[in-house]
C-alpha positions as CSV (number, residue, x, y, z in Angstrom):
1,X,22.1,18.8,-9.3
2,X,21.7,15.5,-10.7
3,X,21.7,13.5,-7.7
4,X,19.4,16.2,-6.0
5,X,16.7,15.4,-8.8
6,X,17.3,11.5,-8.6
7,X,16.9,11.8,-5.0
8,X,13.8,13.8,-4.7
9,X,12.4,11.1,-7.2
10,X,13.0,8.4,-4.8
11,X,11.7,10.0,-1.7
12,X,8.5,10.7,-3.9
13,X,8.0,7.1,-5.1
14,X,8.6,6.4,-1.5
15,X,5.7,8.8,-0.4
16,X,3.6,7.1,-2.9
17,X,4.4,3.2,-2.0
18,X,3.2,4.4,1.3
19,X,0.1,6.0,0.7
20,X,-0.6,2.9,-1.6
21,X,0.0,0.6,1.6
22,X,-2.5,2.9,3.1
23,X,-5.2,2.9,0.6
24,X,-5.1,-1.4,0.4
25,X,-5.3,-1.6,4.6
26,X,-7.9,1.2,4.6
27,X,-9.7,1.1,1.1
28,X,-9.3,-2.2,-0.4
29,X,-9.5,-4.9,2.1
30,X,-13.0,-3.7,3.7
31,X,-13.7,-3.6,0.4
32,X,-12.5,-7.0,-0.1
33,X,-14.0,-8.4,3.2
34,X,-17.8,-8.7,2.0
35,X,-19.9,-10.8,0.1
36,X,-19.4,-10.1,-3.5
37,X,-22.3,-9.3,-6.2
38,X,-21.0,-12.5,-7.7
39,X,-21.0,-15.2,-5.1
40,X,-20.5,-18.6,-7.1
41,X,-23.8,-21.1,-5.8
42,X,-22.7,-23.3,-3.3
43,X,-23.7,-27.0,-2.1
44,X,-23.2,-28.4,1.3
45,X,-24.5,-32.2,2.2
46,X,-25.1,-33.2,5.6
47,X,-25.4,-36.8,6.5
48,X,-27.6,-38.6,9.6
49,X,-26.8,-42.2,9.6
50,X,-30.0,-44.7,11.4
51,X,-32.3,-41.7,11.7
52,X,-35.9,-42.2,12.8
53,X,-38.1,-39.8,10.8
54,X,-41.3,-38.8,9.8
55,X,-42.6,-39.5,5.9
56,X,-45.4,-38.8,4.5
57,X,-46.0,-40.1,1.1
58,X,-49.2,-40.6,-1.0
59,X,-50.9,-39.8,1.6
60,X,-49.8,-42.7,3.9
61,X,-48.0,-41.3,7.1
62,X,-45.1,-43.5,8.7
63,X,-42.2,-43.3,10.8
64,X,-39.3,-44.9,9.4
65,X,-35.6,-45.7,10.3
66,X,-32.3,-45.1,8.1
67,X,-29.6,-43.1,7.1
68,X,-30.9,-39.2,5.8
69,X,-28.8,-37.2,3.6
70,X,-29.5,-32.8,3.9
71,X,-28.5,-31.1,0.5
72,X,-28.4,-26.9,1.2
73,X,-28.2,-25.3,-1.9
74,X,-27.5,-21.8,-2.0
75,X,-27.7,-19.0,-4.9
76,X,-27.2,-15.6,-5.2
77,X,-29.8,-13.7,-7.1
78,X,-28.1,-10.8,-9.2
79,X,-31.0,-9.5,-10.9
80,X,-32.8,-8.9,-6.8
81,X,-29.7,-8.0,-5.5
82,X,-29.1,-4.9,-8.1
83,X,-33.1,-4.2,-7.2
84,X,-32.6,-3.4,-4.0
85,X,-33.2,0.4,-2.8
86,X,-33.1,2.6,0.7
87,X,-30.4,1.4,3.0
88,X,-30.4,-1.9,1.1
89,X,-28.6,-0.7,-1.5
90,X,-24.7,-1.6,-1.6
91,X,-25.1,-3.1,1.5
92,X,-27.0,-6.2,1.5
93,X,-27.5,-9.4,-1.1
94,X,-30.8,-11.6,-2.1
95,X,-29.6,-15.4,-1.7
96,X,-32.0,-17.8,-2.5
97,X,-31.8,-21.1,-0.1
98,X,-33.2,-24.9,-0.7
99,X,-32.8,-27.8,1.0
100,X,-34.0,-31.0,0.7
101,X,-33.9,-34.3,3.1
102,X,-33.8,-38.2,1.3
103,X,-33.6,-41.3,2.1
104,X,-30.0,-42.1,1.6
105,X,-31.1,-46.3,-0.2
106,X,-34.0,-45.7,-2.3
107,X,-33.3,-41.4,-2.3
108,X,-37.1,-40.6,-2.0
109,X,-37.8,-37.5,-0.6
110,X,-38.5,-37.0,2.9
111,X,-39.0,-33.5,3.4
112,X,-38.0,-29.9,1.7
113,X,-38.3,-26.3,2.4
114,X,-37.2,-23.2,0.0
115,X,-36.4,-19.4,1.6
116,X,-35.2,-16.1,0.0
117,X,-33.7,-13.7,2.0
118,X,-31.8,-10.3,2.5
119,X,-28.5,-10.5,3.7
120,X,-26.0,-8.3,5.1
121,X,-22.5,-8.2,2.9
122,X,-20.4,-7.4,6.6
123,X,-22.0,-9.1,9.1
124,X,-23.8,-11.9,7.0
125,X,-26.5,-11.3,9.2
126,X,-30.3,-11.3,7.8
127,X,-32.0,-8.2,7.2
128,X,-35.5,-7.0,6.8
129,X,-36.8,-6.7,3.5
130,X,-40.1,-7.2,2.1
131,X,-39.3,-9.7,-0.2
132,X,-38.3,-12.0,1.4
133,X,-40.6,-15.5,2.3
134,X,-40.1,-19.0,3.5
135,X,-41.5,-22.1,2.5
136,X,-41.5,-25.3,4.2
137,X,-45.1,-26.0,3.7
138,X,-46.1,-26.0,0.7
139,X,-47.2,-22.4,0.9
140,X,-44.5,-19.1,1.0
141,X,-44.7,-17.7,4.4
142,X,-44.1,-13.9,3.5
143,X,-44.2,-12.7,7.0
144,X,-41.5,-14.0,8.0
145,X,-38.8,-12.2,10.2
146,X,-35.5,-13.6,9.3
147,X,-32.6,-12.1,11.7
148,X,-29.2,-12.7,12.8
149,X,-27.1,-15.6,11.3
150,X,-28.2,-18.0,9.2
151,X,-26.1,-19.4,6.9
152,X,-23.3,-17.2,7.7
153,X,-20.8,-15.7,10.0
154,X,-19.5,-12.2,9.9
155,X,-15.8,-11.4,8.1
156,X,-13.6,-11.6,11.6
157,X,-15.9,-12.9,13.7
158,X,-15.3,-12.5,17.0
159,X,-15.2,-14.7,20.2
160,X,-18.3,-13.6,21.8
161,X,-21.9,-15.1,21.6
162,X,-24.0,-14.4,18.4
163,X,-27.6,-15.2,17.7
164,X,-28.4,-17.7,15.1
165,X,-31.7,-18.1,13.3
166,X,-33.9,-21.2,13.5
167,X,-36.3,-22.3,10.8
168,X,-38.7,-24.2,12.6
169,X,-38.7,-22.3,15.7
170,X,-38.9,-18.9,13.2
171,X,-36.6,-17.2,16.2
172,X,-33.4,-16.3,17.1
173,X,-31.5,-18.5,19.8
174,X,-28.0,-17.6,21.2
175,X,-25.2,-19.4,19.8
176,X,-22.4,-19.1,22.6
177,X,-18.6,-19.3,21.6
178,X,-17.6,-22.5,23.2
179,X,-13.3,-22.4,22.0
180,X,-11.6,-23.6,18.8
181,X,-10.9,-26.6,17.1
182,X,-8.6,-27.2,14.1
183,X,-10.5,-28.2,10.9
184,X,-9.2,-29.2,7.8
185,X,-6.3,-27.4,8.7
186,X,-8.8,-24.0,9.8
187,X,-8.2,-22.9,13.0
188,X,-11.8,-22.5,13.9
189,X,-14.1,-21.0,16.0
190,X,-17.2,-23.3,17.5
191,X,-20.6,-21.8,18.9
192,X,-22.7,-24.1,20.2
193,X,-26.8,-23.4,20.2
194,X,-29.2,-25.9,22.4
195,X,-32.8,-25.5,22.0
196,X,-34.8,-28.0,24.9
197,X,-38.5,-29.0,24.4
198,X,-39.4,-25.6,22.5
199,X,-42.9,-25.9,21.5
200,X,-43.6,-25.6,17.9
201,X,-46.3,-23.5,16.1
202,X,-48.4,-25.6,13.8
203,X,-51.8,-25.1,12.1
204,X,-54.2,-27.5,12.2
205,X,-54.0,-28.7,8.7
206,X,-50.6,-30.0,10.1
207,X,-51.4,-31.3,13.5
208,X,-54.8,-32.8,13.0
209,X,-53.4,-35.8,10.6
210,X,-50.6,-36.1,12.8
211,X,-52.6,-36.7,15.8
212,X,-55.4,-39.1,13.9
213,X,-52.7,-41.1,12.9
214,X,-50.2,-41.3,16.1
215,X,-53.1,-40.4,19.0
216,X,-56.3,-41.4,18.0
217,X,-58.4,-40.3,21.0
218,X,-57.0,-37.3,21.4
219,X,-58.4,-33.6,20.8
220,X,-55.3,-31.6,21.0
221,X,-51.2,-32.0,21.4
222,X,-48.1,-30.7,20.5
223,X,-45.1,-31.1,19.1
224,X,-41.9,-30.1,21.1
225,X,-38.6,-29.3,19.4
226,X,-35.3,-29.6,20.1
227,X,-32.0,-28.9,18.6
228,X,-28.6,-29.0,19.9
229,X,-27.2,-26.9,17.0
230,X,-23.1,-27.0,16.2
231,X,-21.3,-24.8,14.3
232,X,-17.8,-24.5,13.2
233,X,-16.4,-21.1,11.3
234,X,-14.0,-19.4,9.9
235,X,-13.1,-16.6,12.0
236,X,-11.8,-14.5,9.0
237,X,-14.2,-15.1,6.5
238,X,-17.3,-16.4,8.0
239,X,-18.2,-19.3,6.4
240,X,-19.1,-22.5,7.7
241,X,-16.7,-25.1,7.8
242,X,-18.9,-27.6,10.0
243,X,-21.9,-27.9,10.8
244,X,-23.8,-30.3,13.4
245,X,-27.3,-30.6,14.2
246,X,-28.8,-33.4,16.7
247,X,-32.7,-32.3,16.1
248,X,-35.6,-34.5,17.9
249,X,-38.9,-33.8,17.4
250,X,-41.8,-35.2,19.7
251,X,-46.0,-35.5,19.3
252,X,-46.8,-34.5,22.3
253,X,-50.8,-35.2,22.4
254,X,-52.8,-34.4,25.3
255,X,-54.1,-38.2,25.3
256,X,-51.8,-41.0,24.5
257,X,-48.3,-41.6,24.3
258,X,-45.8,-39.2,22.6
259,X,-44.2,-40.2,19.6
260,X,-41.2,-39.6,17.8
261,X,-41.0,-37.7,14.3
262,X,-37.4,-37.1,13.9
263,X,-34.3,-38.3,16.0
264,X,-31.2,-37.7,13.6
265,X,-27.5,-36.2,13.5
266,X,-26.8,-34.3,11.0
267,X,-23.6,-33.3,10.0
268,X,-21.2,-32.2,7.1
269,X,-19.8,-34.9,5.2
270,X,-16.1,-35.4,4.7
271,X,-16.5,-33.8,1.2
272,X,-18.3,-30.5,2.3
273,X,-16.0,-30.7,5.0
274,X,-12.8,-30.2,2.7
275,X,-14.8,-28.0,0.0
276,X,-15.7,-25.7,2.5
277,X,-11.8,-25.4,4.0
278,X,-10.9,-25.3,0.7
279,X,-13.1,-21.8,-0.3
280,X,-12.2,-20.6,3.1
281,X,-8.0,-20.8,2.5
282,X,-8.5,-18.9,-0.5
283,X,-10.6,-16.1,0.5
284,X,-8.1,-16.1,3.4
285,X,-5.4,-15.9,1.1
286,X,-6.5,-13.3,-0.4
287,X,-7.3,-11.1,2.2
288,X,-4.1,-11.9,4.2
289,X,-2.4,-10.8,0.5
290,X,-4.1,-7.7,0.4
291,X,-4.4,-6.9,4.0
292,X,-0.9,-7.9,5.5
293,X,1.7,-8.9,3.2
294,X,1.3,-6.3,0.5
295,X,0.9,-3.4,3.1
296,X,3.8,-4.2,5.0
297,X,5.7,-5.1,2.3
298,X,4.8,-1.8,0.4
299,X,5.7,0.2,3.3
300,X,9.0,-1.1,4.0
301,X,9.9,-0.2,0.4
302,X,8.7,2.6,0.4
303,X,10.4,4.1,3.9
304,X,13.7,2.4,2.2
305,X,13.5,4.5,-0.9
306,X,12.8,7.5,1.1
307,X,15.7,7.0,3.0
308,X,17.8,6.6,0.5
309,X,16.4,9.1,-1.8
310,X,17.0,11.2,1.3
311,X,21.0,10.3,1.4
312,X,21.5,11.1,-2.2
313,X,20.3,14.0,-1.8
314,X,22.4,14.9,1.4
315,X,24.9,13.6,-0.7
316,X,24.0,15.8,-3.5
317,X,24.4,19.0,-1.5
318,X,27.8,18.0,1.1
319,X,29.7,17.5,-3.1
320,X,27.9,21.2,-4.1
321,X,29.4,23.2,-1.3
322,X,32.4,21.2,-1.1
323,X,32.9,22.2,-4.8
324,X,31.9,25.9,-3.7
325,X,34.5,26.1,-1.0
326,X,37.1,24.7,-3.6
327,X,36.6,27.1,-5.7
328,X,36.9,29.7,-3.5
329,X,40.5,28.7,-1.8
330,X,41.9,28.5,-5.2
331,X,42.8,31.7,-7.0
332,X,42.5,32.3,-10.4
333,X,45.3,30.5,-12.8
334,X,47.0,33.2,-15.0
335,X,46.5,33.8,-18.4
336,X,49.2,32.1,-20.6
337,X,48.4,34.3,-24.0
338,X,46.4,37.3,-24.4
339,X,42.8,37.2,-25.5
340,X,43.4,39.3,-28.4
341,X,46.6,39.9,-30.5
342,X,48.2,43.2,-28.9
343,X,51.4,44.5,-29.3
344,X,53.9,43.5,-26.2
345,X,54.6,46.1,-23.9
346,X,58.4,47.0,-23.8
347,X,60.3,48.1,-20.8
348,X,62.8,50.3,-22.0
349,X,64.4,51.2,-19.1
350,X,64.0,47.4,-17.9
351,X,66.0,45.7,-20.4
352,X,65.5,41.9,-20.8
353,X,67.0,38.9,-22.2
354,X,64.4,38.7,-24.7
355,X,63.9,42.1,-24.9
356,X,67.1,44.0,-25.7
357,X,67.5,47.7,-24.7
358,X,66.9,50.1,-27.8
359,X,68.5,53.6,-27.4
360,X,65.9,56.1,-28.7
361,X,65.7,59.8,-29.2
362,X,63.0,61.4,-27.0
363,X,61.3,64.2,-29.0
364,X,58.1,65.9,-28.7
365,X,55.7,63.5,-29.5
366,X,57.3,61.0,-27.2
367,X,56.6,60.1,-23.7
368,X,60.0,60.6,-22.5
369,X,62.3,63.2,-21.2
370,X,64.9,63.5,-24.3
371,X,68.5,63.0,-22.6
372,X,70.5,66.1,-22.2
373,X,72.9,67.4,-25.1
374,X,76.0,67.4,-24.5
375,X,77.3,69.1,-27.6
376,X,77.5,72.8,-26.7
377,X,79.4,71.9,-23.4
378,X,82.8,72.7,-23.3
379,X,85.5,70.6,-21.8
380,X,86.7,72.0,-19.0
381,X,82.8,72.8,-17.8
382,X,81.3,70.8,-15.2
383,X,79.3,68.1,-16.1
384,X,76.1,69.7,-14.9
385,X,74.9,72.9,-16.9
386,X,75.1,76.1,-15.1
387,X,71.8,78.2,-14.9
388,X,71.1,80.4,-17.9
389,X,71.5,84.2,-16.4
390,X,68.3,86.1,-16.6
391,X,67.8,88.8,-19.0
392,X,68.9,91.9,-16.2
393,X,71.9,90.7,-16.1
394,X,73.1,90.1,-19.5
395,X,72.0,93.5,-20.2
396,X,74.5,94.7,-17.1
397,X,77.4,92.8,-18.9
């Protein structure tokens, strides 16, 4: 009975090491595979050595020649995030973006831009929500449309095309999956996006210096974008482990000869590089912990202690009804003294050695035949005692 109960013990913690396997492969790590409500901010640094740019300072507009350094900051806003309502809630988070470009020897700045957005915790793609805005003005564009990625791929992204989101442009452009490179130890997947001689959208508080300054004579222009757009990611988590971006921009006036605003290549620098590997390895750790090795390892223990919960149980029940037979092949062993103190029973016919014969009388109150008499019987009479003649004839005599 005790090794029944120890095995049905077993085979329960069994049962339950499995359905724990379950709930971390089913419950925990989709749980685990989104953006948290706590995302830590985040710096990446891109780096464009002997760019040509455009800067505009005090007023005076030039183009100038050097090396550019791109500084992305990124934050997560708590307070917005817990805000949001309707199908935002639980599944999206506010991040709030900056980036500024500067000169890399005397670090003045050569142009910024700020953005808050909506972004799904899955899929990392951007999401509509009305508060979101971007400003690379000087003014907060609030009717903005951010969509697909941005600043993020989803958790197990695929190898298929996706659509990335670009700023100046305000559109989506496909990014198409063009194989995988190893970086910083990441295998990695890279999606390649090429924007040729799109036509930017400027107002004329924008344009008009631009063309006084660069085109003189003429009335009206242009200025046509182009991007060749570079991204390396982390297929499990998402994140960006590389990023390029060989932008040109071109004043195209419809008098004149184009000029050049920006011809630079941007891309991570060796630090972001490793930083960004570095966040990626342990996210993917973790998953991999929580998702693979735990399950598995969970499961194996488990189907072992049912098993052998099971065989001590067998066990268990083979030694019961061997016992059972065993009992009942054996008779009974005899009783060696009597349960109570009674008074032997004598044989007295059946004398023993340790029980003597005893010559007794047999009377009337005794269980025995009392032996004939031999007293009355004369000697010359037969041993055996005639009948007794009945009462007729004794009166005849």
């Amino acid at each position: 009975m005790k090794r029944r109960a120890i095995g049905a013990v077993l085979f329960g913690v069994g049962v339950l090491l499995l359905a724990l396997a379950a709930g971390l492969v089913f419950v925990v790590t989709p749980a685990l595979a989104k953006l948290p409500y706590d995302l830590k901010a985040a710096t990446s640094v891109a780096e464009a050595d002997g760019a040509t740019f455009l800067q505009i300072n005090n007023g005076s507009i030039k183009i100038n020649n050097g090396d550019l350094r791109s500084t992305i900051r990124v934050n997560q806003l708590r307070d917005e995030t817990a805000k949001l309502g309707g199908d935002l809630d639980g599944k999206a988070v506010v991040w709030q973006v900056g980036q500024t470009v500067d000169r890399v020897d005397n670090k003045e700045l050569v142009s910024a831009y700020g953005a808050k957005l909506a972004m799904d915790r899955v899929s990392g793609e951007a999401l509509k929500w009305q508060g979101q805005w971007l400003d690379d003005t000087g003014q907060r564009d609030t009717g903005v449309q951010f969509a697909g990625q941005i600043y993020k791929f989803p958790f197990n992204t695929e190898k298929r095309d996706y659509k990335i989101f670009d700023r100046d442009m305000r559109q989506v452009r496909d990014a198409k999956f063009s194989g995988t490179e190893n970086v910083k130890g990441i295998e990695t997947y890279r999606f390649e996006q090429v924007i040729t001689d799109e036509p930017l959208t400027l107002d004329a508080t924008r344009l008009t210096p631009l063309l006084a300054t660069f085109a003189p004579g003429a009335t009206d222009g242009k200025v046509v974008y182009s991007n060749q757009r570079t991204v390396w990611v982390d297929p499990v988590t998402g994140s960006y482990i590389k990023v390029r971006e060989v932008q040109k921009k071109v004043l195209t006036p419809n008098v004149g000869t184009p000029t050049t605003l920006l011809d630079a290549d941007f891309t991570y620098n060796d630090a972001t590089q490793t930083a960004s590997a570095d966040r990626a390895k342990e996210s993917r750790n973790s998953l991999r912990l929580l998702s693979v090795y735990a399950p598995v390892g969970l499961a194996v223990l488990g189907l072992v202690l049912m098993v052998f919960g099971l065989l001590v149980a067998r066990r268990s029940a083979v030694a019961t009804a061997g016992e059972a037979r065993h009992r009942a092949d054996v008779p009974p062993a005899p009783v060696d003294a009597p349960t109570r103190h009674e008074e032997p029973v004598v044989d007295e016919e059946r004398p023993t050695a340790e029980q003597p014969a005893v010559d007794r009388e047999g009377g009337p109150l005794s269980d025995e035949i009392p032996p004939a008499s031999t007293n009355w019987r004369a000697d010359d009479e037969p041993t055996v005692p005639t009948q007794r003649p009945a009462s007729d004839e004794r009166e005849k005599h």
